[in-house]
N, C-alpha and C positions, 0 to 999 in steps of 0.2 A: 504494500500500500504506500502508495506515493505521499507528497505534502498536501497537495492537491486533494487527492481522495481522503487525507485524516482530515481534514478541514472541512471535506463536506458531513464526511461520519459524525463531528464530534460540534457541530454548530452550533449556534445556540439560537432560540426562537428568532426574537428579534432580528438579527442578523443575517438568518436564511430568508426571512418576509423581504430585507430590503435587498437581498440578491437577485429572489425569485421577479420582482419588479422589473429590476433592470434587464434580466435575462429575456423576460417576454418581451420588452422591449427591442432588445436585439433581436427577436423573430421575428419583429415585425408588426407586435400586436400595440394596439393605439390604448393607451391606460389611463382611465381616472381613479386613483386611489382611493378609496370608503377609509380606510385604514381600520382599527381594530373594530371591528362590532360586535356587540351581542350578538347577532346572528349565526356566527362560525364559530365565536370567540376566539379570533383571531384576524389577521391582514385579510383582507380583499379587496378586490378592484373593478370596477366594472371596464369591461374590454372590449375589442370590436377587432374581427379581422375582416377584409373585405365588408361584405353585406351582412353576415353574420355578427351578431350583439352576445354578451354573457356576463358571467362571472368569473371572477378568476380566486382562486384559494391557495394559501402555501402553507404547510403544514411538514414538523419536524417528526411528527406521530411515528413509531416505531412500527404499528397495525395500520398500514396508510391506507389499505382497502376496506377499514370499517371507517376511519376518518372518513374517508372520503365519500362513502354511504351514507355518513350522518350529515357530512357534508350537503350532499345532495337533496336530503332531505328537509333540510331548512332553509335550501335555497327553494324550493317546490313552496313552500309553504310562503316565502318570502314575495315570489311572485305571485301567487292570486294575491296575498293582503295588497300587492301595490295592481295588481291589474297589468302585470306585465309582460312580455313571452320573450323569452329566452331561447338563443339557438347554441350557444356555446356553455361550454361546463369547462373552465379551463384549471387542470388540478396540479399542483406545483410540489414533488415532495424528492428529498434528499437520499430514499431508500434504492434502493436494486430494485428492480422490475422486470421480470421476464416479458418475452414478447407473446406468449400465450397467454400471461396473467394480463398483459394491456389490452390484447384483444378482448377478451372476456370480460371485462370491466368495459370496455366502450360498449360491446353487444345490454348488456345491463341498463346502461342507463340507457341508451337510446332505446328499448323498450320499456323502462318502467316511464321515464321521463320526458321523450321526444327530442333529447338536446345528444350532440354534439360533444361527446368528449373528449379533449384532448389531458392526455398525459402527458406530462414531464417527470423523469427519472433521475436518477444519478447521472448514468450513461449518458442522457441528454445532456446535461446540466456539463459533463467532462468535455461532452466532444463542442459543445458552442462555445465555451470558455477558451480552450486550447485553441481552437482554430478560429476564433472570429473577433475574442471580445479577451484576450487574457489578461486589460486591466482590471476585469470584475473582478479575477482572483487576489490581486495586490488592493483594491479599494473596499472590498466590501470581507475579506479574509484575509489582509495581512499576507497573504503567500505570492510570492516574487520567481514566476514560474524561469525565470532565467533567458529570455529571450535577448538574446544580444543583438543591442542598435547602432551598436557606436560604427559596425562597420556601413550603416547608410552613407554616410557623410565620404568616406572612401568609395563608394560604387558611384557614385554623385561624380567626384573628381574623376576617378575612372573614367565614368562615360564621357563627360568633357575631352580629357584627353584625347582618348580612341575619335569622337567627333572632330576635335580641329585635326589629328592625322590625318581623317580620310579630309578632311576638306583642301588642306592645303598641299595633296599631292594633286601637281599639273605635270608631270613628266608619265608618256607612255611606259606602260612594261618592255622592257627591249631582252630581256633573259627567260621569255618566254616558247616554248615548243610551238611549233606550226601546229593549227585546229584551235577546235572550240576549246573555248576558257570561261572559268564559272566564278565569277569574286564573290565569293561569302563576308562580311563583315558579322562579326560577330559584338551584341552590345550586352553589356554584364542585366542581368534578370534574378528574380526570386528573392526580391527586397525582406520578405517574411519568413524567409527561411530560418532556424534555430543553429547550423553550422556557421563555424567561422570559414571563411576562406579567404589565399592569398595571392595576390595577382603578382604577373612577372614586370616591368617600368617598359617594356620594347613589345613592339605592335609583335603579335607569335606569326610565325611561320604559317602559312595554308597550309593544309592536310592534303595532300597527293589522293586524291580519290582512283586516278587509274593514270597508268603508262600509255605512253604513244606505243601503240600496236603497228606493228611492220606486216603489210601487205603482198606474200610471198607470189610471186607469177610463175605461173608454169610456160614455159617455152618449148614447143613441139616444132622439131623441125619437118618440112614434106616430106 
């Protein structure tokens, strides 16, 4: 278990509510906070993806499939007292979730309740963090997943460099083989990557993709 994953294991209420926020948010979902209410006794928010309206819940619950039951059940109840129709159930919890136990939980509600569930897991929660959003993990958990930036500022110059090369060669190739010729420029990519890497100060050599092929004649005398 990583920093990352003890961090989601061991979170504390609070703290998982205002991650769980920010996370939907990087899906994409449009939030207006309720913050704590009697109603869940706990965070929630009212949400919107697309066309679809709901609620949204985060809960550190250990049994998140009966949380999230009870859950449901007072949001049912919440909506006739206001007169309102719900198409999303959005349920946010820090546990492991199989993808049978997700399935089977979405078939549930959409038949006792008509809405829309969407789950959020651990898994979820690890793979948006890592690859889309990993200052959630330093701002809202203190954990500093290590992503090295400093080499930006050197692909930066890099590419500069490499750019005025090609730009301010004006002389033809003259050491090149008779036939077709392919100039590859290559420009540094993968800003996001977690490797370090080191470039060499001199534009590299092209890669030989094939030899000049010699074209043998057969000569028949009469």
């Amino acid at each position: 278990m990583n920093e990352l994953d003890y961090a989601l294991e061991t979170v504390d209420e609070e703290t998982f509510e205002n991650l769980a926020a920010a996370f939907l948010r990087s899906r994409g979902y449009r939030t207006r906070e309720i913050g704590v209410s009697e109603t869940f006794d706990g965070w929630d928010a009212r949400v919107a993806m697309r066309v679809r309206s709901g609620i949204a819940h985060a809960s550190i619950a250990e049994d998140w499939r009966e949380q999230l039951r009870a859950d449901a059940e007072k949001l049912k109840e919440m909506e006739e007292e206001r007169n309102e129709r719900y198409h999303l159930f959005v349920f946010v919890t820090n546990r492991d979730v199989t993808g049978q136990q997700e399935y089977d939980m979405e078939d549930e509600i959409a038949e006792e309740y008509g809405w829309r569930l969407r789950l959020y897991h651990r898994q979820d929660l690890l793979g948006e963090i890592y690859n889309n959003v990993p200052g959630l993990a330093k701002h809202h958990l203190d954990v500093n997943l290590g992503f090295d930036t400093d080499h930006l500022a050197n692909l930066e110059e890099l590419l500069t460099e490499r750019l005025n090369a090609i730009q301010e060669r004006r002389d033809e190739a003259t050491d090149l083989d008779p036939g077709p010729t392919v100039a590859i420029h290559v420009v540094p990519n993968g800003i996001f990557s977690t490797r370090k890497t080191r470039s060499t100060a001199d534009m590299p050599d092209p890669s030989v993709l094939s030899e000049p092929v010699s074209v043998a004649t057969d000569a028949r005398g009469s």
